[in-house]
N, C-alpha and C positions, 0 to 999 in steps of 0.2 A: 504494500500500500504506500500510498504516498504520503511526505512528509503532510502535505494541505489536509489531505482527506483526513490525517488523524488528528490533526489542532484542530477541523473543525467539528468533529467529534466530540471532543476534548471541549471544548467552546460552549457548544448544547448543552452537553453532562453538567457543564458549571451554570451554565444556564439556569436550566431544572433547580437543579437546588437548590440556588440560589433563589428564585420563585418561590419553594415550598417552605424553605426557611421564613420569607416575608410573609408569607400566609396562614406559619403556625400559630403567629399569639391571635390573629381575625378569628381563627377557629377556636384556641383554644378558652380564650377569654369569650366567646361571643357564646358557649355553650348553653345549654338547656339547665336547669337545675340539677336534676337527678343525675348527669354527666360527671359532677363537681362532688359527688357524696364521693366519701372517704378518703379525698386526695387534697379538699381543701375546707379550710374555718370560712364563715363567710361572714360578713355584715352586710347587709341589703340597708340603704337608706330609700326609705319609699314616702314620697311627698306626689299632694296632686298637680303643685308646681315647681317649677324648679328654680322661682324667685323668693321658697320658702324660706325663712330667714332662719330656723333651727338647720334646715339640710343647708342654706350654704356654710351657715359657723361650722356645721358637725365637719362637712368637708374641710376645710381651714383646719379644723384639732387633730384630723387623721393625717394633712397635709405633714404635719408636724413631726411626726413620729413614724415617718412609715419603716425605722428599720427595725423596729421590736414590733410593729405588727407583719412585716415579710417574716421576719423569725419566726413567727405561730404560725407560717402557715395560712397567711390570713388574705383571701381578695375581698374589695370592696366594690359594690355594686349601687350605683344611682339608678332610684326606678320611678319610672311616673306613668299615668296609665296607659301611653297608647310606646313609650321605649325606655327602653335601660341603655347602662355602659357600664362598665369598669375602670374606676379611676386611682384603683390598688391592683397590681404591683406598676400599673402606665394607664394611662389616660387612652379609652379607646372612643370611635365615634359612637353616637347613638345609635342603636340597631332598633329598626322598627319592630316592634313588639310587644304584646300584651301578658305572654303568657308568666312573665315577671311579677307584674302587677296583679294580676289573677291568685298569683300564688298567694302575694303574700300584702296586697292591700286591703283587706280587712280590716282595718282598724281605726277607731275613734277620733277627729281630731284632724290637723293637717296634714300631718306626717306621724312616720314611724319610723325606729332603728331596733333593727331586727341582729340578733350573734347565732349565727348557727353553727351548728358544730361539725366535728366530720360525718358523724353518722347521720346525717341530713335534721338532726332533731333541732328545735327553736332552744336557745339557753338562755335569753335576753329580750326580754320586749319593753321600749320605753317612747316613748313620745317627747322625750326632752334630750337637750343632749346628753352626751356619754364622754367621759374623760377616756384619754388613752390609759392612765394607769387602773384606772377599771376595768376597761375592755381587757388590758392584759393580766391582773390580776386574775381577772374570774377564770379569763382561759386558763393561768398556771396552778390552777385548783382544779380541771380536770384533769380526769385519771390519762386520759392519752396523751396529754402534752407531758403530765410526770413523767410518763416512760419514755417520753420521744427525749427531754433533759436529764433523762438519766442515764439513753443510752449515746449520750455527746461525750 
């Protein structure tokens, strides 16, 4: 074969990957709920606006501290009712969708901040904000983050 034919082989192959590498966090952040049980903690902040004035501070206080929340394991999810995004562990665009707000907008009030855990159960429901050293407190009182610092 020829020196051409196999650089542009070689060219494609990087190609490719390079494509699939860009397109793993759209997928992997852009996922369905059930997708995220047992690989991640999550926080869902659900307001019916997004000019809510507790969902922007709560963002601002998570801003703050994201690297003892990366530590737990922890994505955070903005939801409102017709799209979400993810703006724990990177800021993604809105993805159109309800089945976010379905899940988990039931609740009283403008908004909500929701801590779920790995095994998909609710461990947090509050309607005000939430400090970072709560959010990670209450997690390093579950039993699965004990074992996951204990086996560092």
């Amino acid at each position: 074969m020829s020196n051409c034919f196999v650089l542009f082989i070689q060219m494609r192959a990087y190609t490719f990957i390079s494509l699939l590498f860009m397109a793993y966090p759209l997928t992997t952040y852009g996922q369905e709920f059930s997708e995220l049980t047992w690989k991640n903690r999550i926080i869902v902040m659900v307001a019916d606006d997004a000019s809510d004035k507790i969902f922007q501070d709560q963002t601002s206080e998570f801003s703050a501290c994201l690297g003892d929340l990366s530590e737990r394991k922890l994505l955070i999810y903005q939801v409102l009712p017709d799209s979400f995004r993810v703006v724990q562990p990177y800021l993604t665009p809105w993805k159109k969708s309800d089945s976010w707000y379905r899940k988990f907008g039931n609740y009283q009030g403008d908004h909500e901040i929701l801590l779920v855990g790995l095994d998909g159960g609710i461990k947090l429901r509050k309607n005000e904000a939430i400090s970072c050293s709560e959010i990670s407190n209450l997690i390093d009182q579950m039993p699965m983050r004990r074992a996951e610092m204990k086996s560092k």
